[in-house]
C-alpha positions as CSV (number, residue, x, y, z in Angstrom):
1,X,-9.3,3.8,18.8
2,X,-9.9,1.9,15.4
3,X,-12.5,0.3,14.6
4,X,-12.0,-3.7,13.9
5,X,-13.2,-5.0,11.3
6,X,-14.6,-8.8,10.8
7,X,-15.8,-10.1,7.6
8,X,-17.8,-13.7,7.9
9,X,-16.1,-16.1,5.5
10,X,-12.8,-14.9,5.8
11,X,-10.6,-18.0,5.8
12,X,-7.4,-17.0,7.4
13,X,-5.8,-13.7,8.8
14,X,-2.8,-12.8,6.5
15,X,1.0,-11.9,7.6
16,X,1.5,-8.7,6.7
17,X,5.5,-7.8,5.7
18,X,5.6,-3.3,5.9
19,X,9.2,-2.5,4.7
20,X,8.8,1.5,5.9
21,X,8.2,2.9,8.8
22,X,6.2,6.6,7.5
23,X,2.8,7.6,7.4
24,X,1.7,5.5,5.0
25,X,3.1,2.7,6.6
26,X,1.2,3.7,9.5
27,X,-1.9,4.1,7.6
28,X,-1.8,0.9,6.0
29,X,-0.4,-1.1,8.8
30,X,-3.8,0.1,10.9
31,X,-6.0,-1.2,8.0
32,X,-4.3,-4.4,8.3
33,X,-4.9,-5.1,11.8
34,X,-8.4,-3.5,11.8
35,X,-8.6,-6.4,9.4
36,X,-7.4,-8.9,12.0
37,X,-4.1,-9.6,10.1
38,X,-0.7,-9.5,11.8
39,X,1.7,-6.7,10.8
40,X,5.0,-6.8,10.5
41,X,7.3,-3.2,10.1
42,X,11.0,-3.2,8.6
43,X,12.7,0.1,8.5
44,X,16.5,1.5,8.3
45,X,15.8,2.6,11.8
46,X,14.8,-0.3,14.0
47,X,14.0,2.2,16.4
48,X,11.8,3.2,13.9
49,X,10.1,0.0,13.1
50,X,9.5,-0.2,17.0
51,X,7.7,3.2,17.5
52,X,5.8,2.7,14.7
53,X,4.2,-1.2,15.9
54,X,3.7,0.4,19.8
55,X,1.7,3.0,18.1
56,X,-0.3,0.8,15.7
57,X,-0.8,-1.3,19.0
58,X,-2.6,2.0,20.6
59,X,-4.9,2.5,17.6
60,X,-5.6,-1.1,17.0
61,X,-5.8,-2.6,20.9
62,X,-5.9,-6.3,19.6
63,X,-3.6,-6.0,17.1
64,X,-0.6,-7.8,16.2
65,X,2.2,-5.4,15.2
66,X,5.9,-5.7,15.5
67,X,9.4,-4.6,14.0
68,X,10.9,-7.1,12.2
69,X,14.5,-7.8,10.4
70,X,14.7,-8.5,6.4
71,X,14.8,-12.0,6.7
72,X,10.9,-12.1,8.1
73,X,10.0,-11.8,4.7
74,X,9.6,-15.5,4.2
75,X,6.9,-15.8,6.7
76,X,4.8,-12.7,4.6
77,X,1.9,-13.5,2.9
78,X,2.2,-10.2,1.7
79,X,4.7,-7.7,1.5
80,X,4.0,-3.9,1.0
81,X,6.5,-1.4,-0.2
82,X,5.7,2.1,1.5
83,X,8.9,3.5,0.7
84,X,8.9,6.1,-2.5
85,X,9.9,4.7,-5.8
86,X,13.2,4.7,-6.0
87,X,13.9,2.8,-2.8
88,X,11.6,0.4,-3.7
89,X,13.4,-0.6,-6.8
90,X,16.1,-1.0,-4.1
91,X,14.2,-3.0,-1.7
92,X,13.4,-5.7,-4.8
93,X,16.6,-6.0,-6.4
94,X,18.1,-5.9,-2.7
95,X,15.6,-9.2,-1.6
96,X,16.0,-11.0,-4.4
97,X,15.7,-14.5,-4.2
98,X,13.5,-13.8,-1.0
99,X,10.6,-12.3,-2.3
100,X,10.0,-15.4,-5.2
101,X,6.4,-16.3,-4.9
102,X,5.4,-13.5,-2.9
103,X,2.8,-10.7,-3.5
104,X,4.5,-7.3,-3.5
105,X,2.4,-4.2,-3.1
106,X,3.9,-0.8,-5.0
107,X,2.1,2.3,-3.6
108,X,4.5,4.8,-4.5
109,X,3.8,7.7,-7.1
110,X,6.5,8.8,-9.4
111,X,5.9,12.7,-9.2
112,X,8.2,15.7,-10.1
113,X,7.5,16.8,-6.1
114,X,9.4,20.4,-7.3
115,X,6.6,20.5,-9.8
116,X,4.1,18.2,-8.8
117,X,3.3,18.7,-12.5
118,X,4.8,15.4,-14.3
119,X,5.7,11.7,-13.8
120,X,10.0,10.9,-13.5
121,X,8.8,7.4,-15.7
122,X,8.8,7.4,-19.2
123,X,5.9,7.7,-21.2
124,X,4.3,3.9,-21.5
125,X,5.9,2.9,-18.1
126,X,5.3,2.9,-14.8
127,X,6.8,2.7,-11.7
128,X,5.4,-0.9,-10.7
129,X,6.6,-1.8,-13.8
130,X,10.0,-0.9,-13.5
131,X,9.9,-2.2,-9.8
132,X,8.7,-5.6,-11.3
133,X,11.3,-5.3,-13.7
134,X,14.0,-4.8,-10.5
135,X,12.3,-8.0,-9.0
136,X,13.3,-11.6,-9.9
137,X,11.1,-13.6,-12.0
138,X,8.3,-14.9,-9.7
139,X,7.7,-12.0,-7.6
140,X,3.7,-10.7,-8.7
141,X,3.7,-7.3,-8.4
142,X,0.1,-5.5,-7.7
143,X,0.1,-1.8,-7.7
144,X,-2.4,-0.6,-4.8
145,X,-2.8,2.3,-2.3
146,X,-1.1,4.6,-4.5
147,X,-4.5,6.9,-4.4
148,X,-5.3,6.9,-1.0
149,X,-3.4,9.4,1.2
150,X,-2.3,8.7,4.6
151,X,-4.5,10.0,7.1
152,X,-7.6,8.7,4.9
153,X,-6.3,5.3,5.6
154,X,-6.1,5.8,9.5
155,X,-9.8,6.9,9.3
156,X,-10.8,4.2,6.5
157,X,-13.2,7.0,4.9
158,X,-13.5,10.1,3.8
159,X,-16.5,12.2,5.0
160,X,-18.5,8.5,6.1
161,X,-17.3,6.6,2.6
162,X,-15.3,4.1,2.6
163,X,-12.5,4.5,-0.1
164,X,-11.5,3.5,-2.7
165,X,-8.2,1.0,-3.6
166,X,-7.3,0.6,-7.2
167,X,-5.6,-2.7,-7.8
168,X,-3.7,-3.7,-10.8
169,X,-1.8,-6.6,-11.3
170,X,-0.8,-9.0,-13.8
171,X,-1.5,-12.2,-11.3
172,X,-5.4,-12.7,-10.5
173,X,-4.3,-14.7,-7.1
174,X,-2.1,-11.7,-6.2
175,X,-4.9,-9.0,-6.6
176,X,-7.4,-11.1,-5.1
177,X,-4.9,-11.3,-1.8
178,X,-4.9,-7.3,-1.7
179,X,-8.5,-6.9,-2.7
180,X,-8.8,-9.3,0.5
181,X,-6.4,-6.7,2.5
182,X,-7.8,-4.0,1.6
183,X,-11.7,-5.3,1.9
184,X,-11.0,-7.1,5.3
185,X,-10.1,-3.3,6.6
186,X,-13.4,-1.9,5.7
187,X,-12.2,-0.4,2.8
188,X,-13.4,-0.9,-0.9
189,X,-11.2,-2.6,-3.5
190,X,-11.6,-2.3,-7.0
191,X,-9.7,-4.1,-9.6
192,X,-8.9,-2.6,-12.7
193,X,-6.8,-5.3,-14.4
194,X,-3.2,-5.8,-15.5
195,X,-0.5,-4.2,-14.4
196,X,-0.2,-2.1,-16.8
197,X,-2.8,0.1,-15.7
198,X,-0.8,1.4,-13.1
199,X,0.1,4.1,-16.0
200,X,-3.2,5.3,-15.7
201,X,-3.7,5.0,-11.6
202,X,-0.3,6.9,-11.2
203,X,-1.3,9.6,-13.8
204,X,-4.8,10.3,-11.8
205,X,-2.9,10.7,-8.6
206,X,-0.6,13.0,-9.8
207,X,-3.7,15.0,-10.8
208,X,-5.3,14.5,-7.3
209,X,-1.8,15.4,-5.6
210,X,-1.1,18.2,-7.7
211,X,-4.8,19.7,-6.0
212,X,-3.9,19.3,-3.0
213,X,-1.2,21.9,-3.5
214,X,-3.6,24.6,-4.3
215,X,-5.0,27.6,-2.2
216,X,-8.6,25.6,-2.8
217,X,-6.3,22.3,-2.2
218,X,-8.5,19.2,0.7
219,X,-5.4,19.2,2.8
220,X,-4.1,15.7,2.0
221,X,-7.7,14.3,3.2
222,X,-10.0,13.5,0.1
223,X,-9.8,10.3,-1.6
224,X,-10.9,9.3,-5.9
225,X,-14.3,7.2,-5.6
226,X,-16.2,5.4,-8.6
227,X,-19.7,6.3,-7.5
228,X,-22.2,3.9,-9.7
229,X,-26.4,3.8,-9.6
């Protein structure tokens, strides 16, 4: 069972659009509803979408978690992209019109997974820039959750400490509505500014990916903190 979070001041509980239907959908979809926000899943496979909500229901008892069709996007306060990059240029250019005025999470990682030694964007890109660039005008993207791996965000923590999420985003609202998400499930946000500084959060994870790959590697459990006095 999750723990359930509740933060005093909070002024609403936000409607939480998942297209995806993996383990990081899973992972953020139970910070979500530890959060007390309602969670919505869209997947190619309904079935899927429907597996997925029953168990986020198990790990979060008082959650709200359900599939969803495309067209529930226009209740989402926020919509969140765990697909891998490509698709999610897909999934913005497919929505169009639907996702105008609407904060859409990237947390994919462009990596050479043959490799896991380069980034498939150009130099001075990255890929919540190019998926902003799919998107039409309106649409604020905020790159988030690209460091934090999938089982960390079941748990919320690594060894006790809460992690980490690096937000960048071009639209203050916007990365004030993830910090939000990502506070309201116990975990600790940290806003590093435009979004072009995705570059930078997409080139440290491929550094903390490409450890996990080695003999000496944390098993896809540790998480990148900023530790201040």
């Amino acid at each position: 069972m999750v723990r359930v979070v509740r933060h005093a001041g909070r002024a609403r509980s936000m409607r939480v659009f998942i297209v995806g239907t993996g383990k990081m959908a899973g992972g953020i979809g139970t910070r979500a509803l530890a959060g007390g926000h309602s969670v919505r899943l869209v997947g190619r496979d309904p079935a899927g979408a429907r597996e997925l909500a029953e168990e986020l229901g198990r790990r979060v008892s008082a959650g709200d978690a359900a599939a969803a069709d495309a067209d529930a996007v226009g209740e989402a306060d926020v919509m969140v992209l765990a697909v891998p990059f490509e698709a999610a240029k897909e999934v913005v250019a497919s929505y169009g019109q639907r996702l105008a005025g609407k904060t859409v999470v990237d947390i994919s990682n462009p990596v050479d997974f043959s490799t896991f030694d380069s980034l498939t964007v150009p130099a001075g890109s990255s890929a919540a820039e190019e998926i902003a660039a799919a998107a039409v005008p309106g649409v604020d993207v905020v790159k988030a959750f690209n460091t934090t791996f999938a089982g960390t965000l079941v748990a919320g923590e690594v060894a006790g400490i809460p992690l980490d999420v690096f937000i960048a985003g071009d639209d203050a609202g916007a990365r004030a509505r993830v910090a939000e998400l990502a506070s309201s499930g116990g975990l600790n946000p940290v806003d590093v500014g435009g979004l072009h500084h995705a570059r930078e959060l997409e080139g440290f994870q491929l550094l903390h990916m490409a450890l996990q790959t080695r003999p000496e590697g944390h098993g896809w459990m540790s998480g990148i903190k900023i530790i201040a006095p």
